[in-house]
TORMILO-169523 format. One record per residue (C-alpha): residue number from 1; y, x, z. Coordinates in nm, 4 decimals. Each point is the difference from the previous one (the first is absolute). Layout:
> num/north/east/up
> NUM/Y/X/Z
...
This chain:
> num/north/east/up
> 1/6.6153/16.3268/12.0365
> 2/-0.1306/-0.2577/-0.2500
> 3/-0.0199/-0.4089/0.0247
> 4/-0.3593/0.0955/0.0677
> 5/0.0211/0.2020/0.3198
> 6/0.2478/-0.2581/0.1296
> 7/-0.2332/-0.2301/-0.0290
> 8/-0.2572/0.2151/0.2135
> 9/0.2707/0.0179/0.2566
> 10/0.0106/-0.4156/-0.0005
> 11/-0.3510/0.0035/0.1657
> 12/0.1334/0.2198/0.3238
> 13/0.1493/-0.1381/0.2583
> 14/0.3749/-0.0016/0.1383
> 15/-0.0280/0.3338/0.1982
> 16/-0.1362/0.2034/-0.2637
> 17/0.2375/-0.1622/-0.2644
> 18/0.2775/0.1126/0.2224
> 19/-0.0782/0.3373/0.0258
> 20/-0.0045/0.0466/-0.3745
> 21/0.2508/0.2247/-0.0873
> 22/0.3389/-0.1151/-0.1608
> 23/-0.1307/0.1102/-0.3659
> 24/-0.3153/-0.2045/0.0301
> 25/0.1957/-0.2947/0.1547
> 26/0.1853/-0.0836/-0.2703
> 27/-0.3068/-0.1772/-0.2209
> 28/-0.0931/-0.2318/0.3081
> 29/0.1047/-0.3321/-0.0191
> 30/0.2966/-0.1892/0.1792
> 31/-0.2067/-0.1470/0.2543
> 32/-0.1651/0.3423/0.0830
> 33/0.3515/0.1335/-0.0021
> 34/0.1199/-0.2596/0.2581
> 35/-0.2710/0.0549/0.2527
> 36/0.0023/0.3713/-0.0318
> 37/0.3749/0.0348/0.0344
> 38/0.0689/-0.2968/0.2182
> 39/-0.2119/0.1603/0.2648
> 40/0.1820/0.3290/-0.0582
> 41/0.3345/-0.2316/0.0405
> 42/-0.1407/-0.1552/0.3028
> 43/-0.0678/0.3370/0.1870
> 44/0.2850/0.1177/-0.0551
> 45/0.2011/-0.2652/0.1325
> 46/-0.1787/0.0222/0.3245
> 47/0.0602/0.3836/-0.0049
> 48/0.3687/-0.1176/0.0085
> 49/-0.0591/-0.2561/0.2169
> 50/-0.1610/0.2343/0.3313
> 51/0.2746/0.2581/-0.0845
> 52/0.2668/-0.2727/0.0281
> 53/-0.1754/-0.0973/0.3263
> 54/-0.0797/0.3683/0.1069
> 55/0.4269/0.0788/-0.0633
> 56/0.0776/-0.3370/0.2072
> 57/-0.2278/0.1571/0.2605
> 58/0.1558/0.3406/0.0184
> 59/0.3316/-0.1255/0.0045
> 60/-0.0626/-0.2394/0.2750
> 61/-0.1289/0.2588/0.2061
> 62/0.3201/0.2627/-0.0889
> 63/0.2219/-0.2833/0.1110
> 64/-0.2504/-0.0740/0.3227
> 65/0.0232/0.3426/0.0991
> 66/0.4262/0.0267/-0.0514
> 67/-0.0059/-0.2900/0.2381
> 68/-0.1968/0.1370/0.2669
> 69/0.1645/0.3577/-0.0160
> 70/0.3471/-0.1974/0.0223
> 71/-0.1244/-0.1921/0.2994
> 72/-0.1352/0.2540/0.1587
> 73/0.3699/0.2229/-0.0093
> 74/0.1460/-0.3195/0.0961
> 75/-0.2533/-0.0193/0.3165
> 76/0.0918/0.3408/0.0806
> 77/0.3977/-0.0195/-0.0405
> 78/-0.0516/-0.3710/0.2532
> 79/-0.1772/0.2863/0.2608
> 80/0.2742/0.2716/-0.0579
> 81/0.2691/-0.2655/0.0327
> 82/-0.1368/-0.1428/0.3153
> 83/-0.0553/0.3481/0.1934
> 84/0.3324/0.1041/-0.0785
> 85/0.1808/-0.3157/0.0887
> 86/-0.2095/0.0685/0.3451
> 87/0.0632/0.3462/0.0320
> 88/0.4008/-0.1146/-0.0693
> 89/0.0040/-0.2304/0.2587
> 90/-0.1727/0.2546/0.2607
> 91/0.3399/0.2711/-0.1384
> 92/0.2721/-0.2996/0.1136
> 93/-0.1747/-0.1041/0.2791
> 94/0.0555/0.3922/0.1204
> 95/0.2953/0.0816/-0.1484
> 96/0.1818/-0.2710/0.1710
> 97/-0.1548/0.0764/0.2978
> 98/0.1469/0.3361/-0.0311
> 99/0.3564/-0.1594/-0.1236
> 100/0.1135/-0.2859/0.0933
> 101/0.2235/-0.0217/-0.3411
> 102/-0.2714/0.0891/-0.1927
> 103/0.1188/-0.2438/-0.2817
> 104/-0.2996/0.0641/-0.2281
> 105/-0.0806/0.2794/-0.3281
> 106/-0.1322/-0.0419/-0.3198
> 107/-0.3519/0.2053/0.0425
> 108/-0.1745/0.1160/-0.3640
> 109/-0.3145/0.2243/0.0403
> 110/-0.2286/0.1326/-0.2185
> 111/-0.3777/-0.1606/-0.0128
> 112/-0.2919/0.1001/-0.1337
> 113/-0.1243/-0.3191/-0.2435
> 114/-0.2973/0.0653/-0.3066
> 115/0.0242/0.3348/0.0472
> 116/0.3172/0.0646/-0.0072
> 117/0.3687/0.0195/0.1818
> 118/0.1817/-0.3537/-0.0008
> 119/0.3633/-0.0484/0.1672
> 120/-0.0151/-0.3030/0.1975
> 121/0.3243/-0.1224/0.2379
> 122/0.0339/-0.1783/0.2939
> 123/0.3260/-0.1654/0.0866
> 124/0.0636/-0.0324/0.3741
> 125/0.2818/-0.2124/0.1513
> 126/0.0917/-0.0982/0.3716
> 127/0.1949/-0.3260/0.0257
> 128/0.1313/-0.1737/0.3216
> 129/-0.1871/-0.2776/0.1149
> 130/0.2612/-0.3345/0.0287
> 131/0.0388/-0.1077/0.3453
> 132/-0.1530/0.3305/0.1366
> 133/0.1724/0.3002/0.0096
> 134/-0.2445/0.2018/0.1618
> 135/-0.2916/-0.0545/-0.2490
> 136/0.0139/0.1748/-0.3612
> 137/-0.1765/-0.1432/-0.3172
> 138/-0.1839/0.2893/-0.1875
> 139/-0.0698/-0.1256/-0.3822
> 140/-0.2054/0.2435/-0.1925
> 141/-0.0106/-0.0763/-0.3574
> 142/-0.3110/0.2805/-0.1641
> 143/-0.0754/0.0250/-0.4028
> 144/-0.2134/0.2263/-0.1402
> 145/0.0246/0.1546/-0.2570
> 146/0.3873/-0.0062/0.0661
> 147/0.0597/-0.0784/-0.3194
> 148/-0.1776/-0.2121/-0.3177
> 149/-0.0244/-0.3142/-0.0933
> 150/-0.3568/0.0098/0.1643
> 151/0.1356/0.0730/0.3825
> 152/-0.1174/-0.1434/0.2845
> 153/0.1778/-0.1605/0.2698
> 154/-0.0803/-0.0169/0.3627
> 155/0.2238/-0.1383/0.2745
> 156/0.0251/0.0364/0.3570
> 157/0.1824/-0.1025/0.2816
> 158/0.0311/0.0518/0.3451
> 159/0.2217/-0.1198/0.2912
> 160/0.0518/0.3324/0.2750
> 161/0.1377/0.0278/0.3011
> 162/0.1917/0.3619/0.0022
> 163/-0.0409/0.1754/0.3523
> 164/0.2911/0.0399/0.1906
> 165/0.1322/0.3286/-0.0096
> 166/0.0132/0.1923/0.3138
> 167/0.2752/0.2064/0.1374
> 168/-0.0286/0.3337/0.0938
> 169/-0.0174/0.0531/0.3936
């Protein structure tokens, strides 16, 4: 390409200079240059730009959905916590009833948590009650999973009266 032709291509305008090819770009002028490639430089900083913004989005969205899927095992360890610290009181409330020296047992069973086997414990104690000999204190301490720096805790307690145990006749 010749001084002549480049001078053809200074009548065009900025879209058809840019789409000359890299050969024929080389006898345009600086100016020419500038707008061609400046608007090449300018697209492709927005490219970058929406896939800096489209990566910030994704990302957000992983770390959205690890939050909610750690919430939601947290929600469901609170509920398997809770039942067992119930269904722990409701063993020391009978076991005592069935001994009166029923001095409490460390319970662990196996639960079924995400869809799979967890160990969870439940401590159960019986303590006097000061000033009452007749009435025991039953203190239920429940974590599941039994283990982890995750566990959850759940605490009851319960004042009982044993029943007085009959003699034979």
């Amino acid at each position: 390409m010749n001084r002549a032709s480049a001078a053809q291509h200074r009548g065009r305008n900025a879209a058809e200079i840019c789409r000359l090819s890299l050969r024929e770009s080389r006898d345009l002028s600086r100016s020419e240059r500038r707008l061609c490639f400046g608007r090449r430089g300018a697209a492709l900083l927005m490219t970058i730009v929406c896939l800096v913004v489209i990566a910030s989005l994704a990302v957000s969205l992983a770390r959205s959905l690890v939050a909610g899927h750690r919430q939601s095992r947290l929600r469901c360890d609170q509920m398997q916590a809770f039942w067992l610290a119930e269904s722990a009181v409701q063993r020391g409330v009978v076991r005592l009833a069935a001994t009166p020296a029923y001095a409490g047992e460390d319970w662990q069973v196996e639960v079924q948590v995400g869809g799979g086997p967890v160990r969870a414990r439940a401590a159960i104690r019986v303590e006097a009650v000061k000033g009452d000999p007749q009435r025991r204190r039953l203190v239920v301490e429940a974590r599941c999973p039994a283990d982890g720096d995750t566990s959850v805790l759940e605490t009851r307690e319960l004042v009982v009266v044993p029943a007085p145990v009959e003699d034979g006749p």
